[in-house]
C-alpha positions in Angstrom: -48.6 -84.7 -38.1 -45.6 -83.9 -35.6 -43.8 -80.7 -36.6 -39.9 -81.1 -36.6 -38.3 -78.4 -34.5 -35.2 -76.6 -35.5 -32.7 -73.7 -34.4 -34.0 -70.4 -35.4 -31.0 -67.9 -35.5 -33.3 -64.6 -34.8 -34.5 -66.4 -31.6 -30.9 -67.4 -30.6 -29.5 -63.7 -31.1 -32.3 -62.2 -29.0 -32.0 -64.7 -26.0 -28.4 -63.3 -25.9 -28.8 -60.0 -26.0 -31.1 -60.3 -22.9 -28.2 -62.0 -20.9 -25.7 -59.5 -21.7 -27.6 -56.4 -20.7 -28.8 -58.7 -17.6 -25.1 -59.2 -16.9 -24.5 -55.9 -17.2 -27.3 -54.3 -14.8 -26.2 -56.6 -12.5 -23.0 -55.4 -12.3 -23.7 -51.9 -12.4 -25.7 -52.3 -9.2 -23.1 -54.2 -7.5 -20.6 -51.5 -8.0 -22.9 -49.0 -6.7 -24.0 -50.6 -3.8 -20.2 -50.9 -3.4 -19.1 -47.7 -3.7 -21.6 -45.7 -2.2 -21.5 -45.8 1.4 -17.7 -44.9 1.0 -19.1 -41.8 -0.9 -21.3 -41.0 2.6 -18.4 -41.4 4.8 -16.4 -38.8 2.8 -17.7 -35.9 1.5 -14.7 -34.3 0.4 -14.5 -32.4 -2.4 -13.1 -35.0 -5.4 -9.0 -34.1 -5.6 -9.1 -32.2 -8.8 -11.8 -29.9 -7.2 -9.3 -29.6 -4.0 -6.3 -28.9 -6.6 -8.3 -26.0 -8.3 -9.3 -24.4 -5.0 -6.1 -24.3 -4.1 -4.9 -22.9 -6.8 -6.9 -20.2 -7.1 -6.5 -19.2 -2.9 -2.6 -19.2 -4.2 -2.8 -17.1 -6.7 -5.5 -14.6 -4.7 -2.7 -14.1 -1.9 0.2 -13.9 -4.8 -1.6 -11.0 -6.2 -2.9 -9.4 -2.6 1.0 -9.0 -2.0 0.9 -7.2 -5.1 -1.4 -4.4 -3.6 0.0 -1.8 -1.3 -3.2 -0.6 0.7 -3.2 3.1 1.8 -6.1 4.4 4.3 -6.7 8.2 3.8 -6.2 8.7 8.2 -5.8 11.6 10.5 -4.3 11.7 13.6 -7.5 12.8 15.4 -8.1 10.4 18.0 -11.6 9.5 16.3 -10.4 9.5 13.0 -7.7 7.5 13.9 -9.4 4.7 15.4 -11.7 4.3 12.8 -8.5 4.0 10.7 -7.4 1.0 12.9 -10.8 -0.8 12.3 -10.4 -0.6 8.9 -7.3 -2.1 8.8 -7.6 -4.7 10.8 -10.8 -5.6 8.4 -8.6 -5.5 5.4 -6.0 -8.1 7.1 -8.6 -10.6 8.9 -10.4 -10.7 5.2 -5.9 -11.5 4.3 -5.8 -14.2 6.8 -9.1 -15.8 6.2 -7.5 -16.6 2.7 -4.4 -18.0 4.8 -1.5 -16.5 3.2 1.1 -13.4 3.7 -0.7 -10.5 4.4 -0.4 -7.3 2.7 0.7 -3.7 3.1 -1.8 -1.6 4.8 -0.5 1.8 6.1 -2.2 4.9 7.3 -0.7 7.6 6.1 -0.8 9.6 9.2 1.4 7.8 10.9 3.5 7.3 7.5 5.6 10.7 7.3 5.1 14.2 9.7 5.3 16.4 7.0 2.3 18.4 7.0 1.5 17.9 3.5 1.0 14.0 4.0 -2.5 14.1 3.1 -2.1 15.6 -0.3 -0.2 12.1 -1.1 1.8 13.9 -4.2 4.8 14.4 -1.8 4.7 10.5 -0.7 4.8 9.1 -4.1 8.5 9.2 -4.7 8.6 7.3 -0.9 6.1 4.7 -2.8 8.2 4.7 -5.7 11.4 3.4 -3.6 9.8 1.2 -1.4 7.0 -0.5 -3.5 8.3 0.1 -7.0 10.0 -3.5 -7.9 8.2 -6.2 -5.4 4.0 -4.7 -5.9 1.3 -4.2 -8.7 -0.9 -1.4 -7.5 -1.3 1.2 -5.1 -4.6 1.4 -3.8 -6.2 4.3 -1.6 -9.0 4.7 0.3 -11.1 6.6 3.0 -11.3 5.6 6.5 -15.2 4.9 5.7 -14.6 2.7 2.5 -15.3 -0.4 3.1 -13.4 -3.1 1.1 -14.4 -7.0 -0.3 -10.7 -7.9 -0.9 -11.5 -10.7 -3.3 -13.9 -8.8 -4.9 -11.3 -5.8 -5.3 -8.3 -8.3 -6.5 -10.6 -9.6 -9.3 -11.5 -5.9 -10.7 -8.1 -5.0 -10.5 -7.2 -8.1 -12.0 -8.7 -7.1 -15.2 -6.2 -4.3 -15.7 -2.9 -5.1 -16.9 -0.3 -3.7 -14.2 2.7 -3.3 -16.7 0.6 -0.3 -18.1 0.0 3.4 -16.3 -3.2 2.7 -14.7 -5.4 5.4 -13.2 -8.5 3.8 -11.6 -11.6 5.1 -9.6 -15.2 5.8 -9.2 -15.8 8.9 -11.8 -16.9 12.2 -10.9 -17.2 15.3 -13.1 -18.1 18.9 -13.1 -21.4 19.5 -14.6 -21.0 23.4 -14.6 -17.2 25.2 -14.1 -17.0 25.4 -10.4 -15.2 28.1 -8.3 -13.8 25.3 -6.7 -12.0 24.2 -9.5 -11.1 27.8 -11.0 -13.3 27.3 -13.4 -10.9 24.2 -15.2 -12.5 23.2 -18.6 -15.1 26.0 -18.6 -16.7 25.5 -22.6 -17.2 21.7 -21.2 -16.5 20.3 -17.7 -17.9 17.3 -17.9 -15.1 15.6 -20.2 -12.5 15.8 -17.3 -13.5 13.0 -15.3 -11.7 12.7 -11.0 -12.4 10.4 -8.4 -14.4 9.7 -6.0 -11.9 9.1 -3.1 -14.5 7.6 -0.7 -15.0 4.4 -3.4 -11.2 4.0 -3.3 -8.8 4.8 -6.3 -5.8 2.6 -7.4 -2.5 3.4 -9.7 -0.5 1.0 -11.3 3.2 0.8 -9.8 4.8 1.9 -13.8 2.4 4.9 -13.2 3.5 5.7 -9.2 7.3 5.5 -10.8 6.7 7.7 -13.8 5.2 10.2 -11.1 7.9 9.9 -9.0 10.5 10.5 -11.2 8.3 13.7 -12.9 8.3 15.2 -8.8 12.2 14.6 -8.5 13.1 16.3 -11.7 9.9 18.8 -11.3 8.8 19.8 -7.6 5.6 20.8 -6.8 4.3 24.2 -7.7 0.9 24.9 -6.7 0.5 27.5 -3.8 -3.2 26.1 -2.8 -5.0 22.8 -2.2 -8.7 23.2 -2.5 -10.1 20.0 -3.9 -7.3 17.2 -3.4 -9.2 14.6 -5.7 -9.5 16.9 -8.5 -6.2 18.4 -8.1 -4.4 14.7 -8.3 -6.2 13.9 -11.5 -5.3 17.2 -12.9 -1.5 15.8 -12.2 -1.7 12.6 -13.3 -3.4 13.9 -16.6 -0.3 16.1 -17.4 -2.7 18.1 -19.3 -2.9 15.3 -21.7 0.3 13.6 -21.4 -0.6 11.8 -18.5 -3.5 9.1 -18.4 -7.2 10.0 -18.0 -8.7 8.0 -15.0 -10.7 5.2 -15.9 -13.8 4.7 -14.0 -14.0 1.3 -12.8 -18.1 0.2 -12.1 -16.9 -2.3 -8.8 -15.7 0.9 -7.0 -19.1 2.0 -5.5 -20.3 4.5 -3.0 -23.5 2.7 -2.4 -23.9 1.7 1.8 -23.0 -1.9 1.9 -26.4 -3.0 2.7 -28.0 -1.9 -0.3 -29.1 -4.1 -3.4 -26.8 -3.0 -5.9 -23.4 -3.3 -3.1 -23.5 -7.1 -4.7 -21.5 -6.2 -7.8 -19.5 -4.2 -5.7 -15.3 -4.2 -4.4 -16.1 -1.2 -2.6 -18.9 0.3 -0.9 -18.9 3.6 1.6 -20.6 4.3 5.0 -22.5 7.3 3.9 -24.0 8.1 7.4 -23.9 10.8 9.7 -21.3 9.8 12.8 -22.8 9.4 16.0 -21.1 8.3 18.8 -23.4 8.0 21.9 -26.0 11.0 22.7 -25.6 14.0 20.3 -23.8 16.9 22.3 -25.8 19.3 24.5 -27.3 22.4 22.8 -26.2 24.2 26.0 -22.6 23.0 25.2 -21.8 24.9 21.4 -21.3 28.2 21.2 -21.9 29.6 18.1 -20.3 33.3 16.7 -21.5 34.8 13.3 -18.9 37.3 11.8 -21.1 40.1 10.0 -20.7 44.1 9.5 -23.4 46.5 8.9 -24.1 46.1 5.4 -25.1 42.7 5.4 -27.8 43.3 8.9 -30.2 43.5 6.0 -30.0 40.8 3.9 -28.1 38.0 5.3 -29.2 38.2 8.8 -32.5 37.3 8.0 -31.8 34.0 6.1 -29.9 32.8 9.7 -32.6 33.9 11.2 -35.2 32.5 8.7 -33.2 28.9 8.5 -30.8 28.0 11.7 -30.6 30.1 14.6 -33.8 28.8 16.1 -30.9 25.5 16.6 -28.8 27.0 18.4 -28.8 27.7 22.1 -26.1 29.8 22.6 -25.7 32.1 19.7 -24.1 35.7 19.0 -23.7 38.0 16.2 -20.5 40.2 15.9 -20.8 43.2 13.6 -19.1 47.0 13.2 -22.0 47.9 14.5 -24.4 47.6 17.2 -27.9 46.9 16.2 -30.3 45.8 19.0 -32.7 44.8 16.9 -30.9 41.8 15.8 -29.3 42.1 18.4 -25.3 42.4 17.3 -22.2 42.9 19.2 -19.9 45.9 18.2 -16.4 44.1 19.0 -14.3 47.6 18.5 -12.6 46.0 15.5 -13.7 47.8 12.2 -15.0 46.3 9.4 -12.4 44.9 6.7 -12.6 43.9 3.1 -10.5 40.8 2.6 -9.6 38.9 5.5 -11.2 39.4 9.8 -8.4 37.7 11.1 -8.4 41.0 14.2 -12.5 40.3 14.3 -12.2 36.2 14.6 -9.3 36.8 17.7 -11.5 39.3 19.2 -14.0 36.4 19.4 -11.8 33.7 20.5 -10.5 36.0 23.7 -14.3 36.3 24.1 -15.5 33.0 24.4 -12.6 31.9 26.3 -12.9 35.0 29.1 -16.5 35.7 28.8 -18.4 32.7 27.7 -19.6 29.4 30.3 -16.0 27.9 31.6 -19.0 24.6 31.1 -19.0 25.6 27.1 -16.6 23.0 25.6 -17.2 24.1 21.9 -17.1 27.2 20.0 -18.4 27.5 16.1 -17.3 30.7 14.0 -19.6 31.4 10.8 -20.2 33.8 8.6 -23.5 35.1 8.0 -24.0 33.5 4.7 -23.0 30.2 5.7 -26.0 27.9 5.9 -25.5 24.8 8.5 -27.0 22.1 10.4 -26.6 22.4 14.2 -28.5 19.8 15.1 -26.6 17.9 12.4 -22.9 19.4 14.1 -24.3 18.2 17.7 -24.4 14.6 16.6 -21.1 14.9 15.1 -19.6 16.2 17.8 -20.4 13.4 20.0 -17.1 11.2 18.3 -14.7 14.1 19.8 -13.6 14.1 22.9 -13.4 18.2 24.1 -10.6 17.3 26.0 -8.1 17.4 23.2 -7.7 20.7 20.6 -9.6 20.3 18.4 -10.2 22.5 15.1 -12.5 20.7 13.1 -14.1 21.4 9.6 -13.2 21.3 5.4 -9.8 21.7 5.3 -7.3 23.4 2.8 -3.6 23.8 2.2 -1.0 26.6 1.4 2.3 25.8 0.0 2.5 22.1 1.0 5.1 20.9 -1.3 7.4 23.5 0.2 6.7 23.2 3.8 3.7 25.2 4.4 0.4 24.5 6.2 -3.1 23.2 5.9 -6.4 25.4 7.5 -9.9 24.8 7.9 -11.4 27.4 5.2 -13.7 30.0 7.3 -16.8 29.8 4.7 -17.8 26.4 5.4 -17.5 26.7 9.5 -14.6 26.5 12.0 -15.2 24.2 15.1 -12.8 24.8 18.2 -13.0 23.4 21.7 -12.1 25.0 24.6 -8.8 23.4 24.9 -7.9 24.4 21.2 -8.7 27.9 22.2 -6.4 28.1 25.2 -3.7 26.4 23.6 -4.0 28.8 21.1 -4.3 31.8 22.6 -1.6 31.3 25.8 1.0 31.0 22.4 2.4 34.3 21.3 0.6 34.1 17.3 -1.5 36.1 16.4 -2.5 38.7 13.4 0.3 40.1 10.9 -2.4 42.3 10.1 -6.2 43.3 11.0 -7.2 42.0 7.6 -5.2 39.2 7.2 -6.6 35.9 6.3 -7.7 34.7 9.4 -8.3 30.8 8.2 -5.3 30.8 6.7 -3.3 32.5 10.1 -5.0 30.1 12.5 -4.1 27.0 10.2 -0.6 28.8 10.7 -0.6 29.2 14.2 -2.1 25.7 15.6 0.6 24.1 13.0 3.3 26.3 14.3 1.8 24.6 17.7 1.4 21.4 16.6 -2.1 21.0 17.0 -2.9 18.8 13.5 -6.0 20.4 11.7 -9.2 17.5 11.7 -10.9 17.2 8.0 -14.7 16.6 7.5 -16.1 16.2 4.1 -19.4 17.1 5.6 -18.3 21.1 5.8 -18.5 23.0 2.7 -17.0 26.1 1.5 -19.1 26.4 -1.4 -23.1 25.8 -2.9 -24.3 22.3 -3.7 -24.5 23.2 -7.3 -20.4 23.8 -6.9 -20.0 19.7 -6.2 -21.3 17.0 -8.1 -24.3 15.5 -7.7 -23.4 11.7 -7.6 -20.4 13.2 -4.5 -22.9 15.1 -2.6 -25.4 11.7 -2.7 -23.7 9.9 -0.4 -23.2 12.4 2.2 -25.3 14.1 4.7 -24.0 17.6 4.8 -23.1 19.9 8.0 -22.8 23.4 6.0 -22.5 25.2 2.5 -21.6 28.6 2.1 -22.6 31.1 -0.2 -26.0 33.0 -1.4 -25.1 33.7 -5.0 -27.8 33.0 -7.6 -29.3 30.2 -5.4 -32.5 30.8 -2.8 -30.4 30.0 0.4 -33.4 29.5 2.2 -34.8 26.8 -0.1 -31.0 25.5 0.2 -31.2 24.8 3.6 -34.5 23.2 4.1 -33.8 20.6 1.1 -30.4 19.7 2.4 -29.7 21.0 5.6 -32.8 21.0 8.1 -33.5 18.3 10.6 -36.3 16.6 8.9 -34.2 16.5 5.7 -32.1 13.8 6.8 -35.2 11.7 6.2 -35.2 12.7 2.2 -32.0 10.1 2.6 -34.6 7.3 3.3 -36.9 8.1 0.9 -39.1 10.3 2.5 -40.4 13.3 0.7 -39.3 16.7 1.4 -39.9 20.2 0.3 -37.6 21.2 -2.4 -36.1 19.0 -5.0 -32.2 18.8 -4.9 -32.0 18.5 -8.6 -32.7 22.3 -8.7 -30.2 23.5 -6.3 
């Protein structure tokens, strides 16, 4: 029996659906195989990528317009130069982005006035120059070392129409000397920067300042600790803004792990350019009297002489058994300025002609020679030099800055005779005799050469998380600390290995 066929919809609707998606593969492929090998010729980024990069370089060199870069320099030939590099790595990172480059000036070669470096006398300059066309004023050390994209996102988090005091944070953990004891019942709630990180103000802030320094000029008499001092300014004593720590300003080296998050980052290492300088070649005076051949004498002995070649002790009295030099000039209670001349006409007329460097301590000043040595090797003992922490008097009226005595004074020869062929000297026996000699080699034009490695005070006097990234030359002091078990955790030669990781004797946490 013959079965008649017939059209069964379910089959029809089935055999077209298997076309159409055939149609459709087949398609699909033929516009691929059509449109790739175009794809491999060109590799460009698609134009809406292209549009948003663009974009974004635009409005990266907009706002690096908007920041007025300020290096921390000195005049120092070494110092100098290392201000240059700096610079020119700020504007190459500018031209890479391929737009107008920014204001970078190094405030050495910005105004003569001897007070420069304190940068309160400049602001009302910033104010007038910078105040309508910039954003921020941003600072730094010749060592800081700057990711300018990195820095104008951080900063781009801030609104610039507010008074903005940026910067790493430090703080007292105990009142300091240093600080005149400021906020004595609790020192850790006033919070300064960290200048080798870099520190930034918004432009309202720099003009508010500005015009408070026109109406108001400065009063202190002393500069001890510029960074603390400027926040203590901007703070008003709570009228001003606090600073505002900002995490991307870093002192870590930039080769460390945690440098990634990082606008800033700080070369935290001990200068050395070429072969340290020859032991033969410092000559090192300690200023002492009688009273102290008992106590203090010792620890030199104890800790640094045994670094030094060339060494002397000057004293109101003669004692061979140290052995120390009776200079004729009698002891003094406040200031030696008679006893530190009396020195300086002795290494210039009785000392090698070949000794190209003189250091002046006193005998409870605790220092690295070995440490000095390498330093040494960036100055060139042909120019005067007078090298070590430096202070000012009276620089908002015209006064001077000096390297304070405690920490260590470093001369060469040629400061010396320049010095000495002028006609200044003592106003009195006892007069200050940092103080005088940062008078006389201003009076002489001879600029006075900072290093944050010097220190006029115990490591308990800084804080910790400033002292970390540093590899200290001195401190200066014996009260209530071992000084002994001072200088073999920070100061001794094999110490600088504790900054690698190595173990060493003492643990800086106590000291």
């Amino acid at each position: 029996m013959s079965r008649k066929l017939g059209c069964n919809p379910w089959l029809l609707f089935t055999a077209c659906a298997h076309l159409f998606f055939l149609l459709l593969l087949l398609r699909t492929r033929a516009f691929a195989l059509s449109v790739v090998p175009e794809a491999a010729e060109d590799e460009t980024e698609p134009p809406m990528l292209q549009s948003e990069k663009s974009v974004k370089i635009s409005k990266i060199s907009r706002e690096l317009k908007d920041i007025v870069f300020i290096i921390q320099s000195q005049s120092n030939s070494f110092h100098s130069m290392r201000s240059e590099d700096l610079k020119r790595d700020i504007l190459q990172q500018a031209a890479d982005l391929g737009k107008e480059l920014p204001v970078v000036l190094l405030i050495h070669q910005m105004d003569r006035h001897e007070g420069a470096w304190t940068i309160l006398p400049l602001l009302r300059d910033f104010s007038v120059t910078y105040g309508k066309n910039s954003s921020w004023i941003f600072f730094c050390e010749e060592d800081t070392r700057i990711r300018v994209v990195k820095l104008l996102e951080t900063l781009g988090r801030y609104d610039c129409s507010k008074e903005w005091f940026l910067g790493k944070a430090l703080y007292d953990e105990e009142s300091t000397i240093i600080h005149h004891y400021a906020f004595a019942e609790n020192p850790t709630v006033f919070k300064f920067p960290d200048f080798a990180a870099g520190w930034a103000l918004s432009i309202p802030l720099v003009n508010k300042l500005a015009k408070k320094l026109k109406s108001e000029p400065l009063k202190s008499d002393f500069t001890i600790d510029l960074k603390h001092e400027i926040a203590l300014y901007i703070w008003q004593k709570g009228e001003g803004p606090h600073l505002t720590p900002v995490p991307e300003f870093c002192t870590d080296d930039v080769s460390s792990q945690r440098a990634d998050h990082c606008a800033t980052t700080f070369s935290n290492f001990l200068p050395l350019c070429g072969e340290p300088v020859k032991k033969e070649d410092v000559f090192v005076a300690v200023k002492t009297c009688q009273k102290f051949h008992g106590d203090r004498i010792p620890v030199v002995k104890q800790t640094w002489e045994k670094e030094a070649a060339l060494i002397e002790y000057y004293s109101d009295y003669a004692d061979i058994s140290i052995p120390t030099i009776d200079l004729g000039i009698p002891n003094t209670d406040r200031g030696h300025c008679g006893k530190t001349f009396a020195i300086l006409e002795r290494f210039l007329n009785n000392s090698s002609a070949r000794t190209p460097w003189l250091v002046i301590v006193d005998d409870d000043t605790l220092i690295s020679i070995s440490r000095l040595r390498k330093l040494l090797s960036c100055y060139d003992p042909q120019e005067p030099v007078f090298l070590g922490e430096r202070y000012g008097y009276g620089l908002g009226t015209g006064g001077y800055s000096y390297i304070t005595g405690g920490g260590g004074m470093v001369f060469s020869r040629v400061a010396v005779q320049k010095l000495l062929t002028s006609k200044c000297r003592c106003y009195s026996m006892d007069a200050p005799d940092d103080m005088v000699l940062g008078m006389c080699f201003s009076g002489l034009g001879i600029p006075i050469t900072h290093s944050p490695l010097f220190h006029q005070a115990r490591p308990m006097d800084y804080p910790k998380d400033y002292l970390s990234h540093q590899i200290p030359v001195s401190f200066h002091k014996h009260w209530n600390i071992d000084p002994v078990k001072v200088y073999f955790t920070w100061l001794a030669p094999n110490t600088e290995e504790s900054l690698k990781g190595k173990k060493v004797g003492y643990n800086r946490e106590d000291l």
